[in-house]
C-alpha positions as CSV (number, residue, x, y, z in Angstrom):
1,X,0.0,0.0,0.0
2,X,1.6,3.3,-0.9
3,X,2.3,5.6,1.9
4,X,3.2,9.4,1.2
5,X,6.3,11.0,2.4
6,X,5.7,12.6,6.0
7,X,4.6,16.6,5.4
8,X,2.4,15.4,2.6
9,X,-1.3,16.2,2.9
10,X,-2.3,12.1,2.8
11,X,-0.8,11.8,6.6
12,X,-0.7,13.6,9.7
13,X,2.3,15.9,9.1
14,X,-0.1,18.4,7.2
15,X,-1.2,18.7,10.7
16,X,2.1,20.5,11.1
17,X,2.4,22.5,7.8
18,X,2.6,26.1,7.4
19,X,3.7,27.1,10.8
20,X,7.6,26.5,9.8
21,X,9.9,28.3,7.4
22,X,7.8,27.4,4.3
23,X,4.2,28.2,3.2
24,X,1.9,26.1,3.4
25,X,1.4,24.0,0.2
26,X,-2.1,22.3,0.6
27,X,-3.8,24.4,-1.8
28,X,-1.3,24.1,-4.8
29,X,0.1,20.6,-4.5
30,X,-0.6,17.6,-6.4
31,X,-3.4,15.2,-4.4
32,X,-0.4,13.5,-2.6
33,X,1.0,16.9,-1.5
34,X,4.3,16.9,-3.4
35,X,6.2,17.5,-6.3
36,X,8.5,14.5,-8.4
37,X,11.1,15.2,-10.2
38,X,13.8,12.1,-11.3
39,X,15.8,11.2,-8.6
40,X,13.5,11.0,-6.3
41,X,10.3,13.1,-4.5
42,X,11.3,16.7,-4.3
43,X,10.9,18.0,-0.5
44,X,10.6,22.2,-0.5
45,X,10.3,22.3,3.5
46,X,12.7,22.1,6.3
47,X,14.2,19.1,6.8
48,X,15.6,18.1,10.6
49,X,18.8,16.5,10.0
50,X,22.1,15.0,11.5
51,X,25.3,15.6,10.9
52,X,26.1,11.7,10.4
53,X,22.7,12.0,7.7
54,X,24.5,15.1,6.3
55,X,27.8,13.1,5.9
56,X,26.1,10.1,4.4
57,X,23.6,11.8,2.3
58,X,23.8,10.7,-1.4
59,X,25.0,13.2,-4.0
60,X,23.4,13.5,-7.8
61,X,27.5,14.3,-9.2
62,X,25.6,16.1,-12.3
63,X,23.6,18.7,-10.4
64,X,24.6,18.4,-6.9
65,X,21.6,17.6,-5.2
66,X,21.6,15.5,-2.1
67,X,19.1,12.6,-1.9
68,X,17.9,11.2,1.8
69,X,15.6,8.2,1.6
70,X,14.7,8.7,-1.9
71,X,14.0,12.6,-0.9
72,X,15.5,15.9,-2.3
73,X,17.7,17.1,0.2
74,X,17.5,21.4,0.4
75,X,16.9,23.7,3.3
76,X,18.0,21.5,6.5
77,X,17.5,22.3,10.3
78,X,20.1,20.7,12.3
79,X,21.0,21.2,16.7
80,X,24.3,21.1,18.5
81,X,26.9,22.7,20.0
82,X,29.1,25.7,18.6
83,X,33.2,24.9,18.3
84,X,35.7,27.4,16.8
85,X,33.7,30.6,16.1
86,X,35.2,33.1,13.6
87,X,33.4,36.7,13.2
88,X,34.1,38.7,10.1
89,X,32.8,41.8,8.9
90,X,30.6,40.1,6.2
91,X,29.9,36.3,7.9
92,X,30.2,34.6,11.0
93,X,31.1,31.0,10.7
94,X,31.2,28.1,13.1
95,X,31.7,23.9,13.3
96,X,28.7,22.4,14.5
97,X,28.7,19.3,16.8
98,X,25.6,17.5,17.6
99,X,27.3,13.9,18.5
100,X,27.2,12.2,15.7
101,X,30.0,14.6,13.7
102,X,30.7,18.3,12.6
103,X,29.7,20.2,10.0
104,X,30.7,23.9,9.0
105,X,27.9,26.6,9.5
106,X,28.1,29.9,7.6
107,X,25.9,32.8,8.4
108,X,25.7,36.6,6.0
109,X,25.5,38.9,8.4
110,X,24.7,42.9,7.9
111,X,27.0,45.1,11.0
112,X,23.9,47.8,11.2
113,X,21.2,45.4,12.0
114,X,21.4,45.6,16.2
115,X,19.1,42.4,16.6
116,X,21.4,40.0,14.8
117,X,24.1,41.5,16.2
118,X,23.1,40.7,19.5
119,X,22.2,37.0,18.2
120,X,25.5,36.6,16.7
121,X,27.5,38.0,20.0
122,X,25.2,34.8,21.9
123,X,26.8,32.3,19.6
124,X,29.9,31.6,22.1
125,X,31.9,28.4,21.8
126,X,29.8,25.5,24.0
127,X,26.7,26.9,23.4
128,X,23.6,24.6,22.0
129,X,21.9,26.5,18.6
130,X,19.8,25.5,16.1
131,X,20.1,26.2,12.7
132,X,18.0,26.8,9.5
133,X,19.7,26.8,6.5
134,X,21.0,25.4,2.6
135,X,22.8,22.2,2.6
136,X,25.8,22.4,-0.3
137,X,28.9,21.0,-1.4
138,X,32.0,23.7,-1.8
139,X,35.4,22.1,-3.5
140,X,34.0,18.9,-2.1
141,X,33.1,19.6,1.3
142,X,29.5,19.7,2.8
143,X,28.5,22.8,4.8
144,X,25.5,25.1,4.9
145,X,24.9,28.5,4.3
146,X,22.4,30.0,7.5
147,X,19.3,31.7,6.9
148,X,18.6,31.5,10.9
149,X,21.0,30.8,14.2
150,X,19.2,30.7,17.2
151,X,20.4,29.4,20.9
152,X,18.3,26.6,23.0
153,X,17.0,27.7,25.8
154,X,14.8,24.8,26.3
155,X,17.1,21.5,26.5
156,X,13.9,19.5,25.9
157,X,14.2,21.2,22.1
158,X,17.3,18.7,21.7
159,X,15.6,15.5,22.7
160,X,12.6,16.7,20.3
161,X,14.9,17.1,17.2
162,X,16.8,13.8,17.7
163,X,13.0,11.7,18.0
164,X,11.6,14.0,14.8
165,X,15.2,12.9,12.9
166,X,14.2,9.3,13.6
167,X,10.0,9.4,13.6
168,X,10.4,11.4,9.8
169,X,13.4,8.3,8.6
170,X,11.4,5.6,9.5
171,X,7.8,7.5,8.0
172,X,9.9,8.1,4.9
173,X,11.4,4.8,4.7
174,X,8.4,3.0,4.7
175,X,7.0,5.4,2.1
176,X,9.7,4.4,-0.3
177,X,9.6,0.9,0.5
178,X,13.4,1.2,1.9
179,X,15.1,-1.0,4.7
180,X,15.0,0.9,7.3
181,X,19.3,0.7,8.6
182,X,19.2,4.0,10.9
183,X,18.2,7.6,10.9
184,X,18.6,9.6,7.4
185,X,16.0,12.3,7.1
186,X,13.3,14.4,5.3
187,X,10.0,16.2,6.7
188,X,8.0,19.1,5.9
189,X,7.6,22.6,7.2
190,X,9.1,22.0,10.4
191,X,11.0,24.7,12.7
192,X,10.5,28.4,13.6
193,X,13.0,30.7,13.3
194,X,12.7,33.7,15.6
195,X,9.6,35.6,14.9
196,X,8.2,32.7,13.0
197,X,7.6,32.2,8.8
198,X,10.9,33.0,6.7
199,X,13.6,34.5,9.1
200,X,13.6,38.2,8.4
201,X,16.9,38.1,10.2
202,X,18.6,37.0,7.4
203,X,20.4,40.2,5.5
204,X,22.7,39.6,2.9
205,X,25.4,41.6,1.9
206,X,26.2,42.9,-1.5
207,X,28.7,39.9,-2.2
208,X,27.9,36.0,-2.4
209,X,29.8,32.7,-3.2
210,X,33.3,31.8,-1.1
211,X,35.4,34.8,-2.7
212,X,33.5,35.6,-5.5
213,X,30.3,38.6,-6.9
214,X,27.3,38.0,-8.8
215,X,27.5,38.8,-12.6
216,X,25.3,40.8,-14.1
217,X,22.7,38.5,-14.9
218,X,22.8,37.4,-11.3
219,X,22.5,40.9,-9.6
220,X,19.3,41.5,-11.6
221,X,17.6,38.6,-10.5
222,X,18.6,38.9,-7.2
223,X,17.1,42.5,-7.4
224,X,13.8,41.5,-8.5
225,X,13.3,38.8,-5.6
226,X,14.2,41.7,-2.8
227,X,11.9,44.2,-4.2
228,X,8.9,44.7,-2.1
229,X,6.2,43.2,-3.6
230,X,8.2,40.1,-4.3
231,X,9.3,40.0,-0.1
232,X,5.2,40.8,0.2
233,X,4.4,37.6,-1.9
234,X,3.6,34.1,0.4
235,X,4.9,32.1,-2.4
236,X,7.3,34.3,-4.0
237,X,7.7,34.7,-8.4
238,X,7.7,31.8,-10.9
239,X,10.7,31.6,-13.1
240,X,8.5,33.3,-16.3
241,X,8.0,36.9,-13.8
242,X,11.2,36.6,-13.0
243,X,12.1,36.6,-17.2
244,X,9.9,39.4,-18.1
245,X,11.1,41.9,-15.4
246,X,14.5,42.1,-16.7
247,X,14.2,41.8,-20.5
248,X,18.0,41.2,-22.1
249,X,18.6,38.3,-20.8
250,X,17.2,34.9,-22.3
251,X,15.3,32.6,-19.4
252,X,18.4,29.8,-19.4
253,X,20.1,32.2,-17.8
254,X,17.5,33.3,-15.6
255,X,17.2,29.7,-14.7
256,X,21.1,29.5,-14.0
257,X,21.1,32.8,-11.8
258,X,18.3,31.3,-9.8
259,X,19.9,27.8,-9.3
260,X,23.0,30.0,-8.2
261,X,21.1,32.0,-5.7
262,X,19.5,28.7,-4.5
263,X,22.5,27.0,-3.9
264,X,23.9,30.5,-2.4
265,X,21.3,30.1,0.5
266,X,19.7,33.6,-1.2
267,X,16.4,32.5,-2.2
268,X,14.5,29.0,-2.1
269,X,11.9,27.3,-3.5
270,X,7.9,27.7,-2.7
271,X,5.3,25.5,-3.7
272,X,7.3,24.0,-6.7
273,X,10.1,24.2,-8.7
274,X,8.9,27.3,-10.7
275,X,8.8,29.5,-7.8
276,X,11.0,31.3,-5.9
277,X,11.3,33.5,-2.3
278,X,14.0,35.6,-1.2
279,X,15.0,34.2,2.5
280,X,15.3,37.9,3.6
281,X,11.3,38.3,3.1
């Protein structure tokens, strides 16, 4: 008997939908509640994660996307404790240890904007966080890029993540007819980053990739996803707006400036794979 992936609107995860980082997608879903794409069922929400699952996570070597129990692997939220803080002017990084490895956190941060400063000074060495963000691969080595870094102050949040990573492996599992061996990971909209709905938090500065800018072509979509009435917009612009705001360009490379800032942590994907939200709206 089939059994849908856990978030989708055929089990009781929908229960849960909408209160996370992502919209709710009941209304514009297929009658299953997701999207398919080859490679296995495309997951939009946040998925709670380890870092062992992180570590272990399969890898598509032609487009770089991460595959847990037959799901799309995209925006993560992982818990553990902060080692070897480094503060720049531009980004705060950090190695995150939740027991079962380490994985390298990056965060954009903006110097003017006094409430992330004052989440950014409470990131200390020692100190428990969770984290919403983009799982990627840079020069071979996973990491994610932040949209949200907040501490635990209730310990009880740790045992809940660790019994969500296993209830959503064995759900998903059992959905794709996979032996279950031990936890790897995907669920819906899960998580709240302070104030709730996309973490507002997030700033980015007028720079992105490890040592690199946007070209042209890049800038321009960015642009149009932090104007206004696209930050207004619950599920952001499909790929065609996107095309027809900035005329000059053809929409392949619209497509590959929006894969970019994807896999930049700068925007992510709404209720399917034709439209987009900044994560600083």
């Amino acid at each position: 008997m089939y059994s849908a992936p856990y978030g989708s609107q055929a089990d009781g995860g929908s229960l849960f939908s909408g209160g996370g980082f992502m919209p709710t997608q009941s209304a514009t879903q297929s009658a299953d509640g997701i999207s398919r794409k080859s490679g296995g069922t495309q997951n939009t929400g946040l998925l709670p994660l380890t870092v062992k699952q992180i570590s272990e996570a399969a890898q598509n070597s032609s487009d770089d996307t991460f595959y847990i129990d037959g799901i799309d692997v995209n925006n993560v939220t992982i818990l553990g404790m902060v080692h070897n803080k480094e503060e720049r002017s531009t980004d705060v990084s950090f190695l995150l240890d939740d027991g079962t490895g380490r994985v390298e956190v990056k965060r954009w941060i903006d110097g003017q904007d006094t409430f992330e400063n004052e989440q950014i000074a409470a990131l200390q060495d020692g100190v428990y966080v969770r984290v919403h963000g983009h799982l990627r691969s840079f020069q071979g080595k996973r990491n994610i890029v932040a949209f949200s870094v907040r501490p635990v102050t209730d310990f009880n949040e740790v045992t809940y993540h660790f019994l969500e990573c296993i209830f959503v492996h064995l759900h998903n599992s059992k959905a794709n007819g996979m032996a279950v061996k031990g936890p790897s990971i995907s669920s819906p909209n899960y998580g709240n980053p302070v104030g709730g709905g996309a973490p507002s938090q997030y700033v980015t500065p007028n720079m992105t990739g490890v040592g690199g800018s946007m070209d042209e072509c890049q800038k321009r979509v960015h642009s149009v996803f932090e104007e206004p009435s696209s930050l207004s917009s619950e599920v952001g612009l499909h790929i065609d707006d996107v095309a027809r705001r900035i005329p000059g360009f053809t929409k392949k490379q619209v497509k590959d400036a929006i894969e970019f800032l994807v896999n930049e942590g700068l925007i992510y994907s709404t209720i399917d794979d034709d439209h987009y939200k900044s994560t600083n709206g």
